[in-house]
MIZA-411131 format. One line per 10 residues: their letters; for each residue x, y, z of C-alpha. Coordinates in steps of 0.001 Angstrom, whole numbers, padded with zeros to 6 digits, always signed. Each point is the difference from the previous one (the first is absolute). Example, Ala and Ser with C-alpha at 12.3 -4.5 7.8 and 13.67 -1.06 7.14 Angstrom:
AS) +012300 -004500 +007800  +001370 +003440 -000660;
end
This chain:
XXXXXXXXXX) +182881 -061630 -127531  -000076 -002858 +002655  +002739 +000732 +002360  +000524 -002892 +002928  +000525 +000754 +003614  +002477 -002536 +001093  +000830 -000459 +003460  +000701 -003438 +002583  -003735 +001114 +001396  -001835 +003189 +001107;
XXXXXXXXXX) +000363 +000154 +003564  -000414 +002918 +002662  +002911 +002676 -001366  +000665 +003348 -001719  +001148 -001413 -003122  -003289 -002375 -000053  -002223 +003172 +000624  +001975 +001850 -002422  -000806 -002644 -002801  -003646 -000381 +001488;
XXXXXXXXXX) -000075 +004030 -000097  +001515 -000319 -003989  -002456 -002513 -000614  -003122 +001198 +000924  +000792 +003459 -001578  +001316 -001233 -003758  -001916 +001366 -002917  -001864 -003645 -001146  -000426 +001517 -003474  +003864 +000423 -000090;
XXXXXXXXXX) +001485 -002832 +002330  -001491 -003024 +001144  +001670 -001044 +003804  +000692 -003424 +000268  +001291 -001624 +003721  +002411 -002978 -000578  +001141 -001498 +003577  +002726 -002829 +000316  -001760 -000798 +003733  -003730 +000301 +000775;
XXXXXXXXXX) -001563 +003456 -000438  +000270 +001546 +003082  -002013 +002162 +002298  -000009 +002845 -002979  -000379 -002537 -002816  -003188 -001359 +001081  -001181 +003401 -000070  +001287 +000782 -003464  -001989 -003347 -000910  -003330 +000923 +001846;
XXXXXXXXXX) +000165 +003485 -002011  +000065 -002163 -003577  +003899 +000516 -000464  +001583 -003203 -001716  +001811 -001452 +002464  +002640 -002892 -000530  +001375 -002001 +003006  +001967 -002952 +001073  +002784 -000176 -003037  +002706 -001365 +002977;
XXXXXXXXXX) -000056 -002776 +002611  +002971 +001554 +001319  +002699 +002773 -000462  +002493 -002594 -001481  -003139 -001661 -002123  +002251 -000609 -003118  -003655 -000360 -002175  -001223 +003493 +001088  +002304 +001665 -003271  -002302 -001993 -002216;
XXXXXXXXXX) -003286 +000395 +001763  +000183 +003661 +000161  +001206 +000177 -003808  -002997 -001991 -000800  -002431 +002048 +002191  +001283 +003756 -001911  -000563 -001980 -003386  -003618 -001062 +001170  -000622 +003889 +001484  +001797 +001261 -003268;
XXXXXXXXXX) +001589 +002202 +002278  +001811 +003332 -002153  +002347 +000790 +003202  +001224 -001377 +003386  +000282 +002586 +002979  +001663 -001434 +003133  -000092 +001763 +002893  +003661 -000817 +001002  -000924 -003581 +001810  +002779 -002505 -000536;
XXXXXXXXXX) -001236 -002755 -001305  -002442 +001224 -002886  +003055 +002206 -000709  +002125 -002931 -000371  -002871 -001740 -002294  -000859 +003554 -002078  +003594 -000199 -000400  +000230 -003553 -001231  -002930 +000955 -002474  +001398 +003371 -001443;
XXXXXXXXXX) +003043 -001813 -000826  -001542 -002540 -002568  -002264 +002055 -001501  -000951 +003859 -000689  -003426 -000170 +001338  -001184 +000354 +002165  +001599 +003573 +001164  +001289 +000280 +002970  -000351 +002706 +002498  +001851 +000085 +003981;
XXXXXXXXXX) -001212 +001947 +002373  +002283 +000977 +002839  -001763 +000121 +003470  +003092 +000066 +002834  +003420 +001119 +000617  +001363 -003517 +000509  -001233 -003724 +000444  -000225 -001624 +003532  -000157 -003868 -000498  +001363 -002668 -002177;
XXXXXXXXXX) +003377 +001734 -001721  +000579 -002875 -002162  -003634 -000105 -001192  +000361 +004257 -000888  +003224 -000816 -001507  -001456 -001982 -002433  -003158 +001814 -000560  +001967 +003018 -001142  +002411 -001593 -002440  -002775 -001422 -001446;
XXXXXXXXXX) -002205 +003132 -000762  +001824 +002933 +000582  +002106 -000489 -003573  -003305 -000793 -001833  -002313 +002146 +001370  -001726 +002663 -002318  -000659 +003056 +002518  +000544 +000435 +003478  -002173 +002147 +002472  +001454 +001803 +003173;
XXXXXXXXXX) -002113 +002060 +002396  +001552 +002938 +000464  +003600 +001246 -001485  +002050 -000509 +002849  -001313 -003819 -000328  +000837 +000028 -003596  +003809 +001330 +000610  +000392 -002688 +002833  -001178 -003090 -002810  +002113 +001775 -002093;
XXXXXXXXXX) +003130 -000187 +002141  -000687 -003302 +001455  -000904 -002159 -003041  +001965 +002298 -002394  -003220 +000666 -002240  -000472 +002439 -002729  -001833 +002989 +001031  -002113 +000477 -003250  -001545 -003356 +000937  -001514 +001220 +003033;
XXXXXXXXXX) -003298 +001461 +000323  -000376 +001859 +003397  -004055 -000159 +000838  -000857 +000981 +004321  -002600 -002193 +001269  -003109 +002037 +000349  -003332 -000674 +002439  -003551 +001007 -000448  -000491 +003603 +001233  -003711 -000453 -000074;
XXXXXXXXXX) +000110 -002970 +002940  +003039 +000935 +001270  -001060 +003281 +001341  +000636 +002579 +003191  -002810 -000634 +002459  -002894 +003222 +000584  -000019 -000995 +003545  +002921 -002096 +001272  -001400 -000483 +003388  -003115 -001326 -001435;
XXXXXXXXXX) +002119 -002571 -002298  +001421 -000894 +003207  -003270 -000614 +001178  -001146 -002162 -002734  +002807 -002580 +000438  -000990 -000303 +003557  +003288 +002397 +001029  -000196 +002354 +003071  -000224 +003394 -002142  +002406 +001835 +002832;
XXXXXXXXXX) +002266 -002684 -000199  +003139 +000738 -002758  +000930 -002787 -002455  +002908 -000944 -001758  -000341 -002884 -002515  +002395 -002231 -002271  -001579 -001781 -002536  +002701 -002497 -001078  -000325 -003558 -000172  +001468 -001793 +002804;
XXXXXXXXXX) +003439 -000716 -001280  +003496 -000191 +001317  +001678 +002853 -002976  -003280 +002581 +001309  +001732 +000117 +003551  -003186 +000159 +002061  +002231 -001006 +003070  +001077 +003564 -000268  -003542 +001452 -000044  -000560 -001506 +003304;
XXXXXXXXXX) +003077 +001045 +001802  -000634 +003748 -001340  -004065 -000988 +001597  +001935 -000801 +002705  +002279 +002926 +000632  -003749 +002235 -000444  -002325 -001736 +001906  +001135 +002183 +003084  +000702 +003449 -001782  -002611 +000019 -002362;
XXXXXXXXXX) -003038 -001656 +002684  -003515 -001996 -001992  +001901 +000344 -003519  -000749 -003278 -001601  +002090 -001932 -002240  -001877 -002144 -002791  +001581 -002398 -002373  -001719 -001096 -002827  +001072 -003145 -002252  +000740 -003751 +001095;
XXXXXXXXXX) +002738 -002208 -001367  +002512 -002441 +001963  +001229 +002320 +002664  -002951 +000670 +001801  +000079 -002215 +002836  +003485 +000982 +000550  -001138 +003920 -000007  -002725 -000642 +002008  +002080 -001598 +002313  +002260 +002975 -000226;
XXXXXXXXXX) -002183 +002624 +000260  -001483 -002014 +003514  +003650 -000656 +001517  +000474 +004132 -000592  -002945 +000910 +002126  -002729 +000895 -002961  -002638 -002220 +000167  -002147 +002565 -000058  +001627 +002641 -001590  +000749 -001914 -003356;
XXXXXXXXXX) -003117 -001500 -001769  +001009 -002793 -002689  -003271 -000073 -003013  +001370 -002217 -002548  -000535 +000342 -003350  -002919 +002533 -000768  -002191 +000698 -002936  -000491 +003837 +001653  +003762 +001697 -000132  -001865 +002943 -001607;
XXXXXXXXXX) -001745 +000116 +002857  +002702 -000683 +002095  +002692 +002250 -001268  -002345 +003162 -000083  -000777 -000365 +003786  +003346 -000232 +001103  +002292 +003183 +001724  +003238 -001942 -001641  +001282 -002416 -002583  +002704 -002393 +001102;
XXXXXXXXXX) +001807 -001799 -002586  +003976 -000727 +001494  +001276 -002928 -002894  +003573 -001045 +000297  +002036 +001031 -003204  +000240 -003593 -001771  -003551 -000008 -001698  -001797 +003435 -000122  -000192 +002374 -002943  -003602 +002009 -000295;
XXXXXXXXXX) -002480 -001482 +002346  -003517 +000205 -001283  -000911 +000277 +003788  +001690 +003047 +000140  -001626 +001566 -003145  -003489 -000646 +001895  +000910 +001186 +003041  +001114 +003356 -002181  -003050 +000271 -002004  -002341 -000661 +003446;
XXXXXXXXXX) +001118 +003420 +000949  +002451 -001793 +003191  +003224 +000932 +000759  +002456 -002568 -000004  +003568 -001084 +001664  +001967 -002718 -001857  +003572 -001344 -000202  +002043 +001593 -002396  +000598 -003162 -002666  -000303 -000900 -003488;
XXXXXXXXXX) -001333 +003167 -001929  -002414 +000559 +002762  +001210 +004119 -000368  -001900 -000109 -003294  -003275 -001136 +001814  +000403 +002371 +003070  +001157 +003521 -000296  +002118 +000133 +003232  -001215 +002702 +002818  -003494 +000291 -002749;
XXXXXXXXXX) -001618 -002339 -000487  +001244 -001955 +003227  +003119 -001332 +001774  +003190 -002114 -000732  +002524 -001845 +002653  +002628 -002078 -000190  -000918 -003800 -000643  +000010 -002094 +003225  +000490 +003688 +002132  -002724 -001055 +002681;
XXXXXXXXXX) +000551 +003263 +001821  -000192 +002408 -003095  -003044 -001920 -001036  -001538 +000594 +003539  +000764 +004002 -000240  -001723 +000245 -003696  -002532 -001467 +001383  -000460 +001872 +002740  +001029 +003576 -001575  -003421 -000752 -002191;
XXXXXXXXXX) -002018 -001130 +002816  +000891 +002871 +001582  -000728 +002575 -002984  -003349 +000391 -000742  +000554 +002865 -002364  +003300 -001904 -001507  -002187 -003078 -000688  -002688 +002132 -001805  +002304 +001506 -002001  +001972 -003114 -001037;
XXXXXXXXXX) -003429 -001672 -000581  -001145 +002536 -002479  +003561 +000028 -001645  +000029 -003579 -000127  -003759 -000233 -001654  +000782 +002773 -002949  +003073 -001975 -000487  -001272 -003269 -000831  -002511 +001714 -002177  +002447 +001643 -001711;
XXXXXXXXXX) +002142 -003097 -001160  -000935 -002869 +001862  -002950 -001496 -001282  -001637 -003030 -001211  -001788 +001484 -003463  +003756 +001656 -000768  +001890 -003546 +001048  -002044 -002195 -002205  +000269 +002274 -003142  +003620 -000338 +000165;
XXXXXXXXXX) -000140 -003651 +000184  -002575 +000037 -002901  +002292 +001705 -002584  +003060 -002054 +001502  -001946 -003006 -000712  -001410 +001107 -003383  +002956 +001150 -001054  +001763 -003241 +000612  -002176 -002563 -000962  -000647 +001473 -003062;
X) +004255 -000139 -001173;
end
C-alpha cells in the first residue's frame, strides 16, 4: 500500500516530526511512505529525501495557485498513491478535499494536531468544508481531543481513531549521571536547568517563560534557563529576555539536532502554550520518557500527556506567577523531582511510545486503504 504524506512542506514542528517519526518507522513490506509537499521540502523533507524516501515538492506557486488542484492530482496518479494522510495543514486539506470529492481514491485520512487554528480564518474555513464531509477516517490524539473535534465540527465519533503520539524510549532516555550530561553540553554541572523546547512562535508564549526566568533569577540564584528552537520571534525574545535583566541567565541554542541530549540533562521541562493551538506536544512526551519532570500550561488535552502532581506540574495558561512557583517547588525538591522523573519514565513506557504509535497508524492505514 503506498500511502502519501501530504503537507504545504516539512518544516521544524511536532506534527512534521510526528510524520518524520511515522515515516521512518512504517513496515516497507506493508506500506510504502510517500512525502508530497505543495511548497519546497523543508528542513525535515530534505532529510526524508537524503534517507531514500520519495519525496514530491513544489505542486503550488502560491496558496491561492488555482493549478495546484491539478498538479497534485496528477502527482498521486504518477506515485499511485492508495491513501492521502494530511496532517491537518490547510491548504493540502483544502486540495485532499477537492480530490476525495471527484473520485474514491485515493483514501483519505486527517489527522488532528491542535485545539484550534491561529492564522488565516477564511483559508481554515474553506479547508474544512472541503474535507471534513469527504474524509474517510479521522485521527485525534488523545480522547479529550477527539470529544472537542467532535463538538466543534459536529463529527461522528465512530470516525475517529484516537492514536497518542509516542517518542523513542531507547534515545529518549533518563540520564546515569545528570551532572555529567551537563557536562557534556558544556553546562556548569551545579548549575540547575530548566528548558523549553518549542519553536519560537507567538501561540508557544515564550514571553511568559522569561518573565517566570525573571521572577527566579533572584530566589532560585545560577539556575539557568535554556530555550531550544528558532522561528520568527527570536529577535523579539532575545530582546525580551535582555530588557528583563537575563542576559546571562537565559541561553537561546536554536534549533538542535541533540534534544535527547538536551532534555535528559535538564532539572525541568518548560512548555507554557497559550490555549489556541496545543493538544499533545511531542516535546512533552520526550521530556516524559527522558526521565524529567515537567511543568506545562494546562491546554488542549495536555492532562492526557502529563499526569498532574506525577509525572510533573500544570498552571494556568499565561499565570506567570504560578508558572514561577512550579518551577521553583521542583527546583527546590530534589526528592520530588526524582520521584516525578521515575514516574514520568515508566509512564511513557507504559503507553507512550513510538513502536506502539506507529502500529496503530499501520492498521489504521491498512485498514483503510484497503476499503
Amino acid at each position: 500500500m503506498r500511502v502519501a504524506f501530504l503537507q504545504s512542506s516539512l518544516g521544524i514542528g511536532g506534527a512534521e516530526r510526528l510524520v518524520q517519526t511515522i515515516v521512518a518507522g512504517l513496515d516497507r513490506a506493508r506500506i510504502e511512505p510517500l512525502a508530497v509537499n505543495l511548497y519546497g521540502p523543508g528542513p525535515v523533507g530534505e532529510q526524508l529525501a537524503a534517507a531514500g524516501l520519495e519525496v514530491v515538492s513544489g505542486l503550488a506557486a502560491s496558496r491561492w495557485d488555482p493549478r495546484a488542484g491539478r498538479r497534485l492530482a496528477a502527482a498521486l496518479r504518477e506515485l499511485q498513491a492508495d491513501l492521502v494522510y494530511v496532517a491537518d495543514s490547510a491548504l493540502p486539506l483544502f486540495w485532499a478535499g477537492r480530490l476525495r470529492r471527484a473520485a474514491p481514491r485515493p483514501r483519505l485520512v486527517l489527522g488532528f494536531h491542535s485545539t484550534g487554528k491561529s492564522g488565516d480564518r477564511l483559508q481554515h474555513a474553506l479547508a474544512n468544508a472541503a474535507a471534513l464531509p469527504v474524509a474517510d477516517r479521522f485521527v485525534a490524539l488523545a480522547p479529550s481531543h477527539r470529544d472537542f473535534l467532535v463538538r466543534r465540527f459536529r463529527l461522528a465519533p465512530e470516525r475517529f481513531a484516537v492514536i497518542p503520539s509516542g517518542v523513542d524510549t531507547a534515545r529518549f532516555r533518563p540520564a546515569e549521571d545528570r551532572p555529567a550530561a551537563k557536562r557534556a553540553l558544556g553546562w556548569p554541572d551545579g548549575a540547575p536547568v530548566v528548558s523549553i523546547v518549542a519553536a519560537l512562535r507567538p501561540e508557544k508564549d515564550h514571553r511568559l517563560f522569561l518573565r517566570a526566568a525573571a521572577a527566579l533569577a533572584a530566589r532560585c540564584p545560577g539556575t539557568r534557563f535554556v530555550v531550544v528552537g528558532d522561528g520568527p520571534e527570536r529577535a523579539a525574545l532575545e530582546r525580551r529576555a535582555r530588557s528583563l535583566g537575563l542576559g546571562r541567565e537565559v541561553a537561546f541554542l536554536g534549533a538542535r539536532h541533540d534534544t535527547p541530549e538536551i532534555q535528559r540533562a535538564s532539572d525541568v521541562a518548560v512548555l507554557c502554550s497559550l490555549p489556541v493551538v496545543e493538544t499533545f506536544p511531542v516535546t512533552l512526551v520526550e521530556s516524559l520518557a527522558s526521565g524529567t519532570p515537567v511543568v506545562s500550561t494546562d491546554v488542549g488535552s495536555i492532562r492526557d500527556v502529563v499526569r498532574a502532581e506525577e509525572t510533573g506540574l500544570l498552571v494556568p495558561p499565561g499565570d506567570a506567577a504560578a508558572l514561577a512557583a512550579a518551577i521553583e517547588r521542583l527546583l527546590g525538591d530534589s526528592a520530588l523531582r526524582a520521584r516525578m522523573g521515575a514516574a514520568a519514565r515508566a509512564d511513557a513506557r507504559a503507553r507512550l511510545t513510538r513502536e506502539r504509535m506507529i502500529a496503530d497508524y499501520e492498521r489504521l492505514f491498512l485498514e483503510v486503504g484497503s476499503g
